[in-house]
C-alpha positions in Angstrom: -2.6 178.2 -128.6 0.2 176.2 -127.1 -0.4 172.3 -127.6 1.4 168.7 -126.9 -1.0 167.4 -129.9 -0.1 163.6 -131.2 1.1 164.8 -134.5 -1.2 162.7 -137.1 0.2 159.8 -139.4 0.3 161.8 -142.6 3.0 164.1 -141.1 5.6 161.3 -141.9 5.3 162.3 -145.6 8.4 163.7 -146.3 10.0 165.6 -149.2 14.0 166.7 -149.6 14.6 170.2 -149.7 18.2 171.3 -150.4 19.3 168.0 -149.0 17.0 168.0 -145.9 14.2 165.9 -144.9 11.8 167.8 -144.1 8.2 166.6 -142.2 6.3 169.8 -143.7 6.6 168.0 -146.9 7.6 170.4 -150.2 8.4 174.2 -149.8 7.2 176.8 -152.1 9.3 179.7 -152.2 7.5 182.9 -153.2 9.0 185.9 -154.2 8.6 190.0 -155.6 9.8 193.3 -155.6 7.1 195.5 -155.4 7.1 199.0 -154.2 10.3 199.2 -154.1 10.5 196.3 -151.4 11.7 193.0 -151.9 9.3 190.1 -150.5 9.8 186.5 -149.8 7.5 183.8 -147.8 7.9 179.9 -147.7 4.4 177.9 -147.7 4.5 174.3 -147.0 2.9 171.5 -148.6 1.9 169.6 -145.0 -1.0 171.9 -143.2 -0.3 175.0 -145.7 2.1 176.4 -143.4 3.4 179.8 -143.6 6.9 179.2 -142.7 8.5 182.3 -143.6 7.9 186.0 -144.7 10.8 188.7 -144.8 10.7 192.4 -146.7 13.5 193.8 -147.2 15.4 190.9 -145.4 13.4 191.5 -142.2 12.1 188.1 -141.3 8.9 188.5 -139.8 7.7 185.0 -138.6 9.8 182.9 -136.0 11.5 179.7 -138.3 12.5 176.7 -137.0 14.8 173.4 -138.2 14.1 172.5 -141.1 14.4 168.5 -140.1 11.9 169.0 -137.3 8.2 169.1 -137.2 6.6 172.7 -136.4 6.8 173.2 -132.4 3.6 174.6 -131.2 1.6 174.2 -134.2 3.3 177.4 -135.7 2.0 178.1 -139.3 -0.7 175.5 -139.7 -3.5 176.8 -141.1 -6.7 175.3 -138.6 -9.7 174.0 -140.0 -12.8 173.8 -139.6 -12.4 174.8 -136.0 -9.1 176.6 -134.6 -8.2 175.8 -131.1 -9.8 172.7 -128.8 -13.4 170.9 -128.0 -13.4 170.1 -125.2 -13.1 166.6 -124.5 -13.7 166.0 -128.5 -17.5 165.5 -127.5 -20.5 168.2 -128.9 -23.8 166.9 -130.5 -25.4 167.2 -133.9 -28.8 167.2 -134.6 -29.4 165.3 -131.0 -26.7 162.7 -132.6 -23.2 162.6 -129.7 -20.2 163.2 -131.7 -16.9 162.0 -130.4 -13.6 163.2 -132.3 -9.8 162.1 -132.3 -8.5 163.4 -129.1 -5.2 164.9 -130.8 -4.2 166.8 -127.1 -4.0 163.8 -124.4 -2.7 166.0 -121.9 -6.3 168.0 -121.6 -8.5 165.5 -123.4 -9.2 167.7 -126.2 -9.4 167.4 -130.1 -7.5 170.3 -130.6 -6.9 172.7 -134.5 -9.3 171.0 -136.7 -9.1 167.9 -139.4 -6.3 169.2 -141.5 -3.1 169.6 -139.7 -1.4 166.9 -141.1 -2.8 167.1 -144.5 -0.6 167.6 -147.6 -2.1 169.9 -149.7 -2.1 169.7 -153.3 -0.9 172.8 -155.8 -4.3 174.4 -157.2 -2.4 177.6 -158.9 1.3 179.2 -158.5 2.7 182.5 -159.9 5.9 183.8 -158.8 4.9 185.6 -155.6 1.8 183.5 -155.1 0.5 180.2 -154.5 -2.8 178.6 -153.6 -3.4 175.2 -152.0 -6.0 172.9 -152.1 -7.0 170.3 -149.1 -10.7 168.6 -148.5 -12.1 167.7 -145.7 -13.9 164.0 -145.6 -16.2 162.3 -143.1 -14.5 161.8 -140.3 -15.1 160.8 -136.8 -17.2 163.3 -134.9 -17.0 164.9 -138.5 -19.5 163.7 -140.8 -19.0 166.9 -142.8 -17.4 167.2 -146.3 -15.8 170.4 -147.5 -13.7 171.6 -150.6 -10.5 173.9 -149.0 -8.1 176.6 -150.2 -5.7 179.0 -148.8 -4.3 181.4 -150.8 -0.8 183.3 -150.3 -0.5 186.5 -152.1 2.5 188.7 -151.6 1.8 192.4 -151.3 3.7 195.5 -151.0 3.5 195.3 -147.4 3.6 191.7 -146.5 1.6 189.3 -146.9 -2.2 188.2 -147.7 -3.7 185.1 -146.7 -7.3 184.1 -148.3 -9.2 180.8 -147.2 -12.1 179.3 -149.4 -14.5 176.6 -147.5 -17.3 175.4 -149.5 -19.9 172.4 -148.6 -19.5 169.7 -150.8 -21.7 167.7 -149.2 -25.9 167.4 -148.4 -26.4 168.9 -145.1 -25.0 172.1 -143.6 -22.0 171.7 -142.1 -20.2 173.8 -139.2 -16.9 175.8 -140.0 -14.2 178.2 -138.3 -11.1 178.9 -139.4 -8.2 179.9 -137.9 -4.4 179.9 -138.4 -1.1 179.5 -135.8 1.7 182.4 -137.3 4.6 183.2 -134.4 5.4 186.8 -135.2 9.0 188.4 -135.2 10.6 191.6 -136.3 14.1 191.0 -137.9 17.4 190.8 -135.3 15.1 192.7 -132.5 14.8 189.9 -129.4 11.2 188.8 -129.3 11.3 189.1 -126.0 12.0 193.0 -125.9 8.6 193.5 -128.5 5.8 195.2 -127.5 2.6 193.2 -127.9 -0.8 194.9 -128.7 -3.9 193.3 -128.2 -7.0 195.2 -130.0 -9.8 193.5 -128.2 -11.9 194.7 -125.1 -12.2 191.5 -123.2 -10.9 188.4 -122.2 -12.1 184.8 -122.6 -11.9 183.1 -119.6 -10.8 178.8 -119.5 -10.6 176.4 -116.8 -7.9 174.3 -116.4 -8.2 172.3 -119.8 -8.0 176.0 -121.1 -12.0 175.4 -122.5 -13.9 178.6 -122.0 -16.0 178.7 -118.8 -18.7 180.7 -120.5 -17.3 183.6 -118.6 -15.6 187.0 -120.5 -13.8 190.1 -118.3 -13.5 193.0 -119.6 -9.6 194.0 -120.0 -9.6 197.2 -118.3 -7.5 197.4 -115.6 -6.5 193.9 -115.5 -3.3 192.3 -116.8 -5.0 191.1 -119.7 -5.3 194.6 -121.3 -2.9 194.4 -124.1 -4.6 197.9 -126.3 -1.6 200.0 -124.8 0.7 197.4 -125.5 2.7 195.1 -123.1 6.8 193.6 -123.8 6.6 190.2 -124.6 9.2 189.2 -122.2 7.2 190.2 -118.7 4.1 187.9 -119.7 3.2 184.7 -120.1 0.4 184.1 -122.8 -1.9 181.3 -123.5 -4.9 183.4 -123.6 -7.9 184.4 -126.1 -9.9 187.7 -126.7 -13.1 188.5 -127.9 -14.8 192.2 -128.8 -11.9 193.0 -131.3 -11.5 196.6 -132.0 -12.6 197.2 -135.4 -11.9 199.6 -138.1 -14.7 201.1 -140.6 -14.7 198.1 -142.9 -14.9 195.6 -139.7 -11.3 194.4 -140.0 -9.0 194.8 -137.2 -4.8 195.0 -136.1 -2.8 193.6 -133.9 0.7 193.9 -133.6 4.3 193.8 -132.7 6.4 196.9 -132.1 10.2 197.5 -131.3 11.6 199.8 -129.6 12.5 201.6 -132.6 9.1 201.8 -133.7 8.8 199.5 -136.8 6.2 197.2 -136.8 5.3 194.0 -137.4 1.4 193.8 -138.1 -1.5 190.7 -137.6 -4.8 192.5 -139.9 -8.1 190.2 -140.2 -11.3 191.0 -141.8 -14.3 191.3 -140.9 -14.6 187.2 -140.3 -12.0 187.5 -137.5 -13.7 187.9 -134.1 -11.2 186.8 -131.9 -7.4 186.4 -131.2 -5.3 184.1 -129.5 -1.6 184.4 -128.2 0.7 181.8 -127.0 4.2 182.5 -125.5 6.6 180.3 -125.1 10.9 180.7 -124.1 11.7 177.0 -125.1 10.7 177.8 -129.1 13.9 176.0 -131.3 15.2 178.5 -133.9 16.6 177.7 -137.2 19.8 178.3 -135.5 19.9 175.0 -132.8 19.3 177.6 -130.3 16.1 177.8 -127.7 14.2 181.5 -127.9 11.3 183.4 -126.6 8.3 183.6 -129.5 5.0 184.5 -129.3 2.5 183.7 -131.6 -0.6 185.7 -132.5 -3.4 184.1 -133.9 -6.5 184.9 -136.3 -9.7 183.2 -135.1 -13.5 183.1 -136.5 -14.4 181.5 -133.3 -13.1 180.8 -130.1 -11.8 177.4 -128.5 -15.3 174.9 -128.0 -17.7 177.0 -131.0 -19.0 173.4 -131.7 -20.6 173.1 -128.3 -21.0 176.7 -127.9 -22.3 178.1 -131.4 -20.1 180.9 -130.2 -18.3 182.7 -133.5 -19.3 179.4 -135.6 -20.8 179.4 -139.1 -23.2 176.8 -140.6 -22.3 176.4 -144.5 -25.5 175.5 -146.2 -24.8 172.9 -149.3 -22.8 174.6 -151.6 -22.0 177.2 -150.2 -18.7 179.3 -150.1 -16.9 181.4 -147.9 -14.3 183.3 -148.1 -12.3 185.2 -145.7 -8.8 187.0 -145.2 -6.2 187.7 -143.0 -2.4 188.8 -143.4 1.2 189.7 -142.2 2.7 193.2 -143.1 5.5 195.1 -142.1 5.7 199.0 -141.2 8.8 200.8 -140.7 8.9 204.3 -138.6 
């Protein structure tokens, strides 16, 4: 979900990386060979960003400079609610809460409590690390949680798994989402193929909050289930009604025009995806490109005032939930 957010004080914590400040903080290189593939991802230590993931040397999420801040929220993980509330304002038990309005431009408090957290080192292996973050009362918040995301390397990408558990005396509401732009190697982003697995569309006024209102996708331009190139739409949309397999997760994906793949799976947890496109996205390179990012979402923008997709953690409680990145070649 594209965003002008205030980026939060702790962002200015800064750590050198081969001679470069860097506002994400440290970077934890993973790496393995398995399969016969080799796999590496970057995590950062600021918002447990997943800054990078190539197999084979394919690199299958968009980087950027590594002296600037991440545009458009990519990689943060989002909790405990992904996209916006609208106006920051929803109401617990009959109390009004108000939280930090971190998008000015639509009055919103948008991607949760811990974007600019730095996350602390709970366990590392070579090609995997987990990363520990708690939410604390906060305004509008008066929640506490215990946090982890865990980043596994696989023999076909990557998996991402995200603990939440109550630490506090009352049940507190959680969603979780996360912010990956997706990319397949040397392929243009703009000449992908997006796919869409979801059956309708979430409709949003002009603060992009939901109106209440859903379309089915069917013969409208939001029907991404037979695919659409990246580069003759203009994204800022969310979907509901995900197509699911057996199990309840579900796909989403890139494809090029030679067929490979690059693949967004979500369990069961996920209901809903978001995707954002932009042409103005700084690569790595100095340059400006076309990405498009492809989002895992337990709940849709405004849950807290909705209930829609949100889940109330009693005390003590734990929940955990997946999603990943994998590659598939022709």
């Amino acid at each position: 979900m594209q965003n002008q957010a205030v980026q939060r004080q702790p962002l200015q914590h800064h750590a050198v990386q081969n001679r470069i400040v860097s506002p994400m903080g440290e970077h934890y290189e993973l790496q393995a060979k398995l399969g016969g593939r080799r796999q590496r991802a970057v995590v950062t230590e600021i918002a447990a960003s997943l800054r990078a993931l190539e197999i084979d040397g394919v690199a299958l999420l968009q980087d950027y400079p590594a002296a600037s801040a991440p545009p458009s929220c990519a990689g943060w993980v989002l909790v405990p609610w992904p996209n916006r509330v609208a106006g920051g304002t929803w109401t617990y038990d009959g109390v009004p809460q108000q939280l930090e309005i971190t998008e000015p431009a639509n009055g919103n408090a948008l991607h949760g409590l811990l974007s600019g957290a730095a996350y602390s080192v709970a366990d590392r292996t070579t090609d995997s690390i987990t990363l520990a973050a708690d939410v604390t009362p906060a305004p509008g918040y008066p929640f506490e949680l215990a946090t982890a995301v865990r980043y596994q390397l696989t023999e076909a990408g990557v998996v991402v798994t995200h603990s939440l558990t109550n630490t506090g005396s009352r049940s507190a509401p959680v969603a979780v989402g996360a912010h990956p732009f997706l990319k397949l190697g040397a392929v243009p982003t703009e000449d992908l193929t997006l796919y869409i697995n979801a059956d309708t569309h979430i409709e949003v006024d002009h603060r992009l909050n939901p109106t209440g209102a859903t379309t089915a996708v069917r013969g409208t331009r939001h029907d991404f289930r037979a695919g659409q190139r990246v580069g003759d739409v203009a994204l800022d949309d969310a979907w509901g009604d995900v197509r699911r397999e057996p199990d309840g997760s579900s796909l989403h994906h890139l494809e090029a025009p030679d067929g490979s793949q690059v693949q967004l799976f979500m369990d069961a947890s996920f209901g809903y995806v978001q995707s954002f496109t932009t042409r103005i996205f700084p690569s790595d390179d100095g340059g400006l490109v076309t990405a498009v990012a492809v989002e895992p979402m337990t709940a849709p923008a405004n849950a807290f005032n909705t209930g829609e997709g949100l889940r109330w953690l009693a005390p003590g409680e734990t929940w955990h939930l997946s999603w990943g990145i994998r590659h598939q070649t022709p």
